[in-house]
C-alpha positions as CSV (number, residue, x, y, z in Angstrom):
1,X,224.9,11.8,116.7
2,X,224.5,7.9,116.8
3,X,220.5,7.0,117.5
4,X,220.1,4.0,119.6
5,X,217.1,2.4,117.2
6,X,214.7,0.1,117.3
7,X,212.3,-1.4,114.7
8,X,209.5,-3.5,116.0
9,X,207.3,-5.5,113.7
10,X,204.9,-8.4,113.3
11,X,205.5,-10.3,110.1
12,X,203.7,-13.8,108.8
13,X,202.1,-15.2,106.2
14,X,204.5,-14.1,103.1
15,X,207.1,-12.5,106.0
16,X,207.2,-9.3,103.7
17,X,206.8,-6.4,106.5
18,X,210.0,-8.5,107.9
19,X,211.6,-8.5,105.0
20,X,211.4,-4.7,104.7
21,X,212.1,-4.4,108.8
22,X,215.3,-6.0,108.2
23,X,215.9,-3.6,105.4
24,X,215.2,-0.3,107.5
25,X,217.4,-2.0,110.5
26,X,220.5,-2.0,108.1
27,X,219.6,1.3,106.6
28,X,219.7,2.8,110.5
29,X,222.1,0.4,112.0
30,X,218.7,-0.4,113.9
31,X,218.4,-3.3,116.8
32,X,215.1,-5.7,114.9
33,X,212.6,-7.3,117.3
34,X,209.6,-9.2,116.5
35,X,206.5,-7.2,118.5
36,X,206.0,-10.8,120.8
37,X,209.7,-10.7,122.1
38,X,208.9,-7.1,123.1
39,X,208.0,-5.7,126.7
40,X,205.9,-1.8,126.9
41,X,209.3,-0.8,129.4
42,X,211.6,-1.6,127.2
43,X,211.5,0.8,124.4
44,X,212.3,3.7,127.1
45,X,216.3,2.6,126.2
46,X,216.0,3.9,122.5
47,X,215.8,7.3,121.1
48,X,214.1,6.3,118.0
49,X,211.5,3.4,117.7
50,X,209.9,2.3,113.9
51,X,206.6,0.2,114.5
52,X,205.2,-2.4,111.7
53,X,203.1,-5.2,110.6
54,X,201.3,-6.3,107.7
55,X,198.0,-5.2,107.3
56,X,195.5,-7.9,108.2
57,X,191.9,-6.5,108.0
58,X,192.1,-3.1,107.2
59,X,194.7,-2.5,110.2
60,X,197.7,-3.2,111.8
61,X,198.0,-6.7,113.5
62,X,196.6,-6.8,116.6
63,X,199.5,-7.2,118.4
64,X,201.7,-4.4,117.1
65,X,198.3,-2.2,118.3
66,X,198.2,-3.7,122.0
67,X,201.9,-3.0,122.3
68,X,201.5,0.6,121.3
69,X,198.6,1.6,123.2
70,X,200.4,-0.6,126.5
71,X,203.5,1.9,126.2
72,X,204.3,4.6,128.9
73,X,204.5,7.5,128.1
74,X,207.6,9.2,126.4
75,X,209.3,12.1,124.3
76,X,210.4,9.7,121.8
77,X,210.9,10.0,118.2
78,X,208.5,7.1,116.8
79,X,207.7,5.7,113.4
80,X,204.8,3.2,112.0
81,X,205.1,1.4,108.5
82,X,202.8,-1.8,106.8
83,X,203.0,-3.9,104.4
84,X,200.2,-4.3,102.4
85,X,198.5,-5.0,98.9
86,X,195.7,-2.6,99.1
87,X,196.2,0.4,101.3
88,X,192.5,2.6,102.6
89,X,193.3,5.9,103.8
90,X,191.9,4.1,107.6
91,X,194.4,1.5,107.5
92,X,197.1,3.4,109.7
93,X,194.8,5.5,111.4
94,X,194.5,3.7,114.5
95,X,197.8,2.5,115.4
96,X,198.7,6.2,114.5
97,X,196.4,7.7,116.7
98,X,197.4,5.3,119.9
99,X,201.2,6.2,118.8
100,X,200.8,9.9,118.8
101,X,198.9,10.0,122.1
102,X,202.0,7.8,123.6
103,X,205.0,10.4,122.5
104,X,205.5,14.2,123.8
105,X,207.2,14.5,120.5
106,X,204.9,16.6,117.9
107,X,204.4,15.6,114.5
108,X,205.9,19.2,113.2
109,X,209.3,18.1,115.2
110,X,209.5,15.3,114.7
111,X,210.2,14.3,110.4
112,X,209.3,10.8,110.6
113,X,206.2,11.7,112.3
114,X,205.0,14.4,110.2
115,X,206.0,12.2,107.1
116,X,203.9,9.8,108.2
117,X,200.7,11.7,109.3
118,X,201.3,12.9,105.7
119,X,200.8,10.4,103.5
120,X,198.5,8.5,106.3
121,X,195.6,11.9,105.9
């Protein structure tokens, strides 16, 4: 089964989160949009969506987060990643939290989910 894919991210600075981005949209023969060029109704056309940014005071960037939490509703399969030099256990909690609220999908069915929540706890 082909997955229509999309990775999402917000990258400046040292452009590594867009660096690795690009990576994961080869890997998945993924479509790669920066978060800005991005509208909430748009992501309902793809069945799996990968969310990143740097981590710019102990959380995602700000933008990233707004797009998340402005996101209808939807049993999708949904991924968040970051760049970063020095990783907290709260870095990815919020952007988690906002994503998981936003998806029917459950952590346990969903592997890139559960992998997530795993080595975010």
């Amino acid at each position: 089964m082909i997955m229509n894919t999309l990775i999402v991210y917000k990258s400046y600075h040292r452009m590594n989160t867009e660096k690795v981005a690009k990576a994961m949209a080869d890997a998945l023969n993924a479509q790669l949009a920066k978060v800005e060029d991005v509208r909430p109704e748009e992501l309902a056309g793809y069945d799996l969506i990968g969310f990143g940014s740097g981590i710019y005071g102990l959380k995602h960037h700000k933008a990233l987060i707004e797009l998340i939490e402005a996101m209808p509703a939807m049993d999708k399969d949904v991924f968040v990643f970051s760049t970063c030099g020095n990783v907290r256990r709260s870095t990815t909690s919020r952007s988690r939290r906002s994503l998981l609220r936003k998806v029917v999908t459950s952590p346990a069915s969903s592997p890139a989910l559960a992998s997530s929540q795993a080595r975010c706890d």
